[in-house]
C-alpha positions in Angstrom: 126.6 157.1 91.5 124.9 153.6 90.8 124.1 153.5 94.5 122.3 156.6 94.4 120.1 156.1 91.6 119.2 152.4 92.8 118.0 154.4 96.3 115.9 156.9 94.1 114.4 154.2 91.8 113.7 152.1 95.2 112.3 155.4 96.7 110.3 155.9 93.9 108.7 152.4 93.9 107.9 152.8 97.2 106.2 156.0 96.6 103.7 154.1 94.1 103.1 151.1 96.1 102.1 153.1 98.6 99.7 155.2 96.4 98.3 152.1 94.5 97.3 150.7 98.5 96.1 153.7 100.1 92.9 153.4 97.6 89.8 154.8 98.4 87.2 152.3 99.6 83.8 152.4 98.3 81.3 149.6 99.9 77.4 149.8 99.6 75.2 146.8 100.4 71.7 146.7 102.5 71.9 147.1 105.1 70.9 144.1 108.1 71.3 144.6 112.1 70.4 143.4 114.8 70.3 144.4 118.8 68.5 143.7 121.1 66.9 147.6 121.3 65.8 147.5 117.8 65.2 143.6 116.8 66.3 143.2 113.4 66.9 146.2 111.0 66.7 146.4 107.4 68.0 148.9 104.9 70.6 150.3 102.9 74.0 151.1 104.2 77.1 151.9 102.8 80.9 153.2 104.0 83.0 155.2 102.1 87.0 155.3 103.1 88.7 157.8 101.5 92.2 160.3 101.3 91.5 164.2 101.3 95.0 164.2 99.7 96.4 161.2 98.0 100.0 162.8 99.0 99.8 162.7 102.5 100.6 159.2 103.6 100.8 160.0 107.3 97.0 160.7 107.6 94.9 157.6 108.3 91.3 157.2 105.9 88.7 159.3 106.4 85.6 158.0 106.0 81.7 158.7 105.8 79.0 156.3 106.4 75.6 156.0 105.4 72.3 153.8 106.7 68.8 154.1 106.3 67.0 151.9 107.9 63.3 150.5 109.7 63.5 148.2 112.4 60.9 145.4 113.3 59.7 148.0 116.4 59.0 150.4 113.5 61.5 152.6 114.4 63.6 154.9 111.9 67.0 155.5 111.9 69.5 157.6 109.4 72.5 158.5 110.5 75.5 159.8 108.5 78.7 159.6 111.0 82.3 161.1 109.3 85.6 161.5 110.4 87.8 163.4 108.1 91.4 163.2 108.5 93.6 166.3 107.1 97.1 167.8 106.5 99.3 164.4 107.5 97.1 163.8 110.7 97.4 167.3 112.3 94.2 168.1 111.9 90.8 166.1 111.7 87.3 166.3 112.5 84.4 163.3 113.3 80.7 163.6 114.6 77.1 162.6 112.9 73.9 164.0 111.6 71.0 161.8 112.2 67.2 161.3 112.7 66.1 158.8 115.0 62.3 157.7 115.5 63.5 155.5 118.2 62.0 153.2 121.3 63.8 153.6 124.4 63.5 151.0 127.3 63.4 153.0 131.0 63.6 150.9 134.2 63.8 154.3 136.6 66.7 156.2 138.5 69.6 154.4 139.7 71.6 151.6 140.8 68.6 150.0 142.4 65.5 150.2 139.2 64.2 146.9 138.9 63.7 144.8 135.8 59.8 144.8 136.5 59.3 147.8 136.1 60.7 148.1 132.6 58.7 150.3 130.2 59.2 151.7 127.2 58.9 155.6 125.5 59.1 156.3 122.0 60.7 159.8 121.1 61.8 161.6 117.4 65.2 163.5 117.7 67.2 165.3 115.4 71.2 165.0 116.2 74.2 167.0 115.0 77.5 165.9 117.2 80.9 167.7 115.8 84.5 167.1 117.6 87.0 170.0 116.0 90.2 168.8 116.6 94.1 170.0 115.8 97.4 168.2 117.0 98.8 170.3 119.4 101.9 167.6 120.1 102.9 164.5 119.0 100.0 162.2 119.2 97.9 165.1 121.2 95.1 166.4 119.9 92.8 169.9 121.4 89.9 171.2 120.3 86.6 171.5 120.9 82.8 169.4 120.9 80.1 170.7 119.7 76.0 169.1 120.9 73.1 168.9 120.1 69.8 166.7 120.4 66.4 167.8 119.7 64.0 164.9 121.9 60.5 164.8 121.4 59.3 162.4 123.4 55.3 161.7 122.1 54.6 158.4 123.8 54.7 157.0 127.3 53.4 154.0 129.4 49.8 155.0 130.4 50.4 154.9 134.8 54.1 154.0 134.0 57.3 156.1 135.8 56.9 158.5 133.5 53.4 159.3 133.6 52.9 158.9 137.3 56.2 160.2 138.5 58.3 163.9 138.5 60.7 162.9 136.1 63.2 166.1 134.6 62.9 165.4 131.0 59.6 163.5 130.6 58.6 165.5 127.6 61.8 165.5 126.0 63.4 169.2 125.4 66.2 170.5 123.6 70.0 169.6 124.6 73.0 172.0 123.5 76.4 171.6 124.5 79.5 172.8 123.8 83.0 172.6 125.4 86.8 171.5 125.0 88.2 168.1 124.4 91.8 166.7 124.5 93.1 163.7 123.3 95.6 161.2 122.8 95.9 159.2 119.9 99.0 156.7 119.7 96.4 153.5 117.7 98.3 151.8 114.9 94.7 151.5 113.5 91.6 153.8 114.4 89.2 151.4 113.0 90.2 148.0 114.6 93.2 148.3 117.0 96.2 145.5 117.9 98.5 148.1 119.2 99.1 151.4 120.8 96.9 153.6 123.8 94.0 156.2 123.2 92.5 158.8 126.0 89.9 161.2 125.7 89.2 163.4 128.1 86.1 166.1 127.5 84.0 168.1 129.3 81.0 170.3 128.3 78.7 172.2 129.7 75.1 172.5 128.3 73.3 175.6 128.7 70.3 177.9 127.7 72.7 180.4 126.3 74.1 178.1 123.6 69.9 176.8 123.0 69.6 173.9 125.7 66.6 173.8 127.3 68.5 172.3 130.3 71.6 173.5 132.4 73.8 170.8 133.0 78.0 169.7 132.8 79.5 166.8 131.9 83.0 165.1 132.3 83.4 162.4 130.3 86.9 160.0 130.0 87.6 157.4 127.3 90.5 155.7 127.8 91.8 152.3 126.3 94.7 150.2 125.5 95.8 147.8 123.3 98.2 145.0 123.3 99.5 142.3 121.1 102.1 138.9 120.9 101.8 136.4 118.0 98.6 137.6 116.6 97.0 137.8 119.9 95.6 141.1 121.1 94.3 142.4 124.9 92.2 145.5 124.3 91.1 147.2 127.6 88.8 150.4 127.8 87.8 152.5 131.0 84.8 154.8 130.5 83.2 157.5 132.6 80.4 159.3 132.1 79.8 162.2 134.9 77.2 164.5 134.3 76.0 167.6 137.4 73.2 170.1 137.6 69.8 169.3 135.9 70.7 166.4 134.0 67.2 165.2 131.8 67.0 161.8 132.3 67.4 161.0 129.1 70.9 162.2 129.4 72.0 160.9 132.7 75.1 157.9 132.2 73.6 154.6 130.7 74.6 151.1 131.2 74.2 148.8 128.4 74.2 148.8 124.4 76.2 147.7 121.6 79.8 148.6 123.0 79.6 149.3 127.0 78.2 146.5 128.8 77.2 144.3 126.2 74.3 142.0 127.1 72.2 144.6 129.2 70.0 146.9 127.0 71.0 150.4 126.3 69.8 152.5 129.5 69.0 149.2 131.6 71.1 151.5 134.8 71.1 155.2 134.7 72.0 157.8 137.1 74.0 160.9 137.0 77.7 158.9 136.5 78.4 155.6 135.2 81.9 153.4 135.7 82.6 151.2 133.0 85.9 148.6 132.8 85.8 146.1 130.3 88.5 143.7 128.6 88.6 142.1 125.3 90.7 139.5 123.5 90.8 138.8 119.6 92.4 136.6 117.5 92.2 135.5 114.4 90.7 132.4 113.1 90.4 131.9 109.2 91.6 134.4 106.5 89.0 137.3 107.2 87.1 135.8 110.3 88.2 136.5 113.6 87.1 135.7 117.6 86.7 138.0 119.8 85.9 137.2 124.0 84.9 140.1 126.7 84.3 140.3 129.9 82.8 143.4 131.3 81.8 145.1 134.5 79.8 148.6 135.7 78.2 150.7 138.2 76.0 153.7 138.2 75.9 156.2 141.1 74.3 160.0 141.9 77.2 161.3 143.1 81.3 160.3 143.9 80.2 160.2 147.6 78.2 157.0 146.8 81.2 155.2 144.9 82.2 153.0 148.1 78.7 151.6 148.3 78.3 151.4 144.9 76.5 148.1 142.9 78.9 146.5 140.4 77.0 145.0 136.9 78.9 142.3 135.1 78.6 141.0 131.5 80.5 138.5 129.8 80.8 136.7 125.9 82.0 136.1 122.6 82.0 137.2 119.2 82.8 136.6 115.9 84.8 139.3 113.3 84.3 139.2 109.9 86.9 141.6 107.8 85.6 143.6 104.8 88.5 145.8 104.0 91.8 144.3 105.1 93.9 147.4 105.1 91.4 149.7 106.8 90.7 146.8 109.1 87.0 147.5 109.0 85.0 144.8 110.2 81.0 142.9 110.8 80.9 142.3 114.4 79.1 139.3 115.7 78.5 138.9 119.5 76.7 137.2 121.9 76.3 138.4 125.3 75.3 136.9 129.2 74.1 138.8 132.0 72.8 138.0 135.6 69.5 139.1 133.9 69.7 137.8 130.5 71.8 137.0 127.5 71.5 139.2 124.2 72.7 139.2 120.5 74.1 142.2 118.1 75.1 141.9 114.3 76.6 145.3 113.3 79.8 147.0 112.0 83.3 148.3 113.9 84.4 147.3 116.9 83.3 147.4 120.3 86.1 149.7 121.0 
């Protein structure tokens, strides 16, 4: 009888610990970024973690964020990403509204563009991205994505690619898409993982039926994985972006940014697919402040026929991790970047992967 009471009171202390650290998470600050596409951006930011039901404790944090911010390229950008995490993980959903008044860098076509002919277009889009999802198995997850971009693109190089050349897209035009995803999800954290796999595998098609100005498909496959030993963590990620039909250029797969390919800029290398490996290993350092080094390679090509004469990118650097929400694992990332062509900086927030 004793024995049985002491495993309910023990159960029920338990229960409240458990409540009292799955709190909700409210951070707002201003917000200050920096890559190497925008320069330094100032603004207000903030992220809110939260539980839909404080008695599910299977279900990770969903959370909402929020910037508004003007870059010194005077370039806007509000975004509102979300991922909402329901009935003990079964079901969840994740995408973003934004508006972008945004400079784009575009070196040409392919494998082969060369850094001389950089130039740059300015374009104003609206974007709502949705990912419907419902466990279908253990750690499998089916649904569906939903698309869609709105480019305007209102300024061009004067006798630049763009102005002189047929590109598909050079006005910019309205991109819908919609079509099924499936994923696995065995992370022991979604926001900054040590441990477990994740694949995502989705392909959609976009077409003037569903409101795209353009009629193109696209396969794309995120998978990574994640080790760890004494505090230690390997965290590799293979991403492929393969797109068909009449892909706008400003569509086509990209090399570069703030998470694939670090140290080129976003777009340096487009085509119709892109190849990206890339391997990172963190550790911690001082009570919130971690290290992070990556190396990472990639290749763009028009078509899988070209892949055995494909060019192969690499990149290569380290970072530093600063942790503002231990539980969540939610984090400033610091890196610093080298390429064949260049080195680059970013100051922003989440990992690269």
């Amino acid at each position: 009888m004793f024995s049985q009471e002491g495993e309910t009171v023990i159960a029920t202390q338990e229960e409240d610990t458990l409540k009292d650290e799955r709190k909700n998470f409210l951070i707002g600050f201003p917000a200050a970024f920096y890559t190497p596409e925008t320069k330094w951006g100032f603004g207000a930011g903030g992220v809110y973690n939260f539980y839909l039901n404080e008695n599910d404790t299977i279900s990770p944090s969903s959370q909402l964020q929020l910037a508004v911010s003007y870059t010194q390229r005077k370039q806007v950008l509000i975004y509102l990403p979300f991922n909402l995490y329901m009935k003990e993980w079964t079901n969840l959903v994740e995408g973003e509204f934004g508006y972008y008044d945004y400079i784009f860098p575009f070196y040409g076509v392919g494998a082969n563009s060369e850094k001389a002919d950089f130039e740059n277009y300015n374009s104003k889009y609206f974007r709502f991205q949705m990912d419907a999802l419902k466990k279908v198995k253990k750690n499998i997850f089916g649904g569906i994505r939903y698309w869609i971009d709105t480019q305007d693109i209102y300024r061009i190089k004067e006798e630049g690619i763009l102005d002189l050349n047929s590109v598909l897209g050079e006005t910019g035009g309205i991109i819908s898409g919609l079509g099924p995803v499936l994923r696995l999800d065995k992370r022991d954290n979604i926001y900054s993982t040590t441990n477990g796999s994740y694949v995502s595998l989705l392909y959609q098609r976009f077409d003037k039926l569903i409101g795209s100005e353009f009629n193109f498909g696209r396969v794309r496959i995120d998978a990574r994985k994640f080790w760890s030993h004494k505090k230690i963590t390997l965290a590799g990620q293979f991403y492929s972006d393969v797109n068909w039909g009449d892909v706008p250029f400003f569509q086509k797969a990209k090399l570069g940014g703030t998470k694939k390919l670090r140290g080129y800029l976003q777009g340096r290398y487009i085509d119709n697919i892109s190849l990206i490996p890339q391997l990172e290993i963190r550790r911690p350092i001082w009570k919130r402040i971690g290290g992070v080094g990556f190396i990472s390679t990639g290749s763009v090509i028009s078509s899988l026929e070209d892949l055995p004469k494909s060019k192969w990118r690499y990149s290569y650097g380290a970072g530093l991790r600063y942790t503002l929400d231990k539980e969540k694992r939610l984090k400033v990332r610091v890196d610093y970047a080298f390429t064949p062509e260049g080195s680059n900086f970013y100051f922003t927030i989440g990992e690269a992967f």
